[in-house]
C-alpha positions, -999 to 999 in steps of 0.1 A, spaced: 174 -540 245 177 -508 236 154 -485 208 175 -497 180 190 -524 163 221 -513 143 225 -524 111 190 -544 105 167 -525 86 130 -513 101 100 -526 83 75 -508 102 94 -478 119 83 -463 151 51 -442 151 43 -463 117 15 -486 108 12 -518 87 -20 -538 85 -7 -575 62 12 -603 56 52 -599 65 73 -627 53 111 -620 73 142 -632 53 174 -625 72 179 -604 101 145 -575 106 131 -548 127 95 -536 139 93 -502 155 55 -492 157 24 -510 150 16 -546 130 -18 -560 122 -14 -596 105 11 -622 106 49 -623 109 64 -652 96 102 -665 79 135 -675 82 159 -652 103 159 -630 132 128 -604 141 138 -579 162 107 -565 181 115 -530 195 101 -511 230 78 -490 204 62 -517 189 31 -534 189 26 -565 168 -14 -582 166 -10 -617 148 9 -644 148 46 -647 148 67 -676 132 105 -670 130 136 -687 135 147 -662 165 130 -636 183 144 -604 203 114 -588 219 113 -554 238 76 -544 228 41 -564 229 32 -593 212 -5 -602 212 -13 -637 195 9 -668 190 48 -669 188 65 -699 174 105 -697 174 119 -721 159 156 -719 178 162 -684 206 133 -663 221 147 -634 243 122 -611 263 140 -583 273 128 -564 302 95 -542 294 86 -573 267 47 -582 271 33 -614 253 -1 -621 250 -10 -655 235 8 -687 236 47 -687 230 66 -718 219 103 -721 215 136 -744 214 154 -723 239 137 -693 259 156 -660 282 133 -636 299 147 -608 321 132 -595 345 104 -574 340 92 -592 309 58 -609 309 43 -638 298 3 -641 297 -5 -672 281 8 -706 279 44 -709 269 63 -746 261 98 -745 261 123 -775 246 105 -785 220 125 -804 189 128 -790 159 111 -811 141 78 -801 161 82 -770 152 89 -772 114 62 -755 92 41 -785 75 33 -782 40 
C-alpha cells in the first residue's frame, strides 16, 4: 500500500493529531495519529504514517500503519507489508503480506451475524 489513497478523503492527515470519537461513513483515510475509537459502515484506509490507539469497528480495513487495541471487520482486513496490530483482530476474511504483524489474538471466519453491532 502505498502513502495515499486516491480519491478518499484524510480525516487525520499525516503529521496530524485527533484525540475522539470517529464515526466512518463510506470509503476514509488516516494519515497521522488517533486517540479514541474508530467505528462505521465503509472502508478505513490506515496509512504507513499513521498511528491509531482505540478500537476499530468497520466494515473493511486496509492497514499499512499501527493499530494498538481491538479491530473488528465486519467483511475484508488487509495488512499490507509494514502493518503492526496490537490487540485482538477479528474478521470474516483476513490477507496479510509479508512483513505485517500481528501481536495479539486474531479469529478469522467468523459469520456475520457474530459480528453485528448489538443494540
Amino acid at each position: 500500500m502505498n502513502e495515499q489513497a486516491p480519491g478518499i478523503p484524510a480525516l487525520v492527515p499525516e503529521g496530524g493529531r485527533f484525540e475522539g470519537r470517529i464515526v466512518v461513513r463510506g470509503a476514509a483515510c488516516l494519515a497521522g495519529q488517533v486517540r479514541g475509537p474508530v467505528k462505521g459502515a465503509g472502508r478505513l484506509v490506515v496509512l504507513e504514517s499513521a498511528v491509531i490507539t482505540g478500537p476499530i469497528e468497520v466494515d473493511r480495513l486496509e492497514c499499512a500503519g499501527t493499530i494498538e487495541g481491538s479491530v473488528q471487520v465486519r467483511a475484508v482486513a488487509h495488512l499490507a507489508a509494514g502493518a503492526t496490530v496490537r490487540g485482538t483482530l477479528s474478521a470474516c476474511r483476513l490477507s496479510v503480506e509479508n512483513g505485517a504483524l500481528i501481536q495479539g489474538r486474531c479469529s478469522v471466519g467468523h459469520s456475520e451475524t457474530e459480528s453485528s453491532p448489538v443494540g
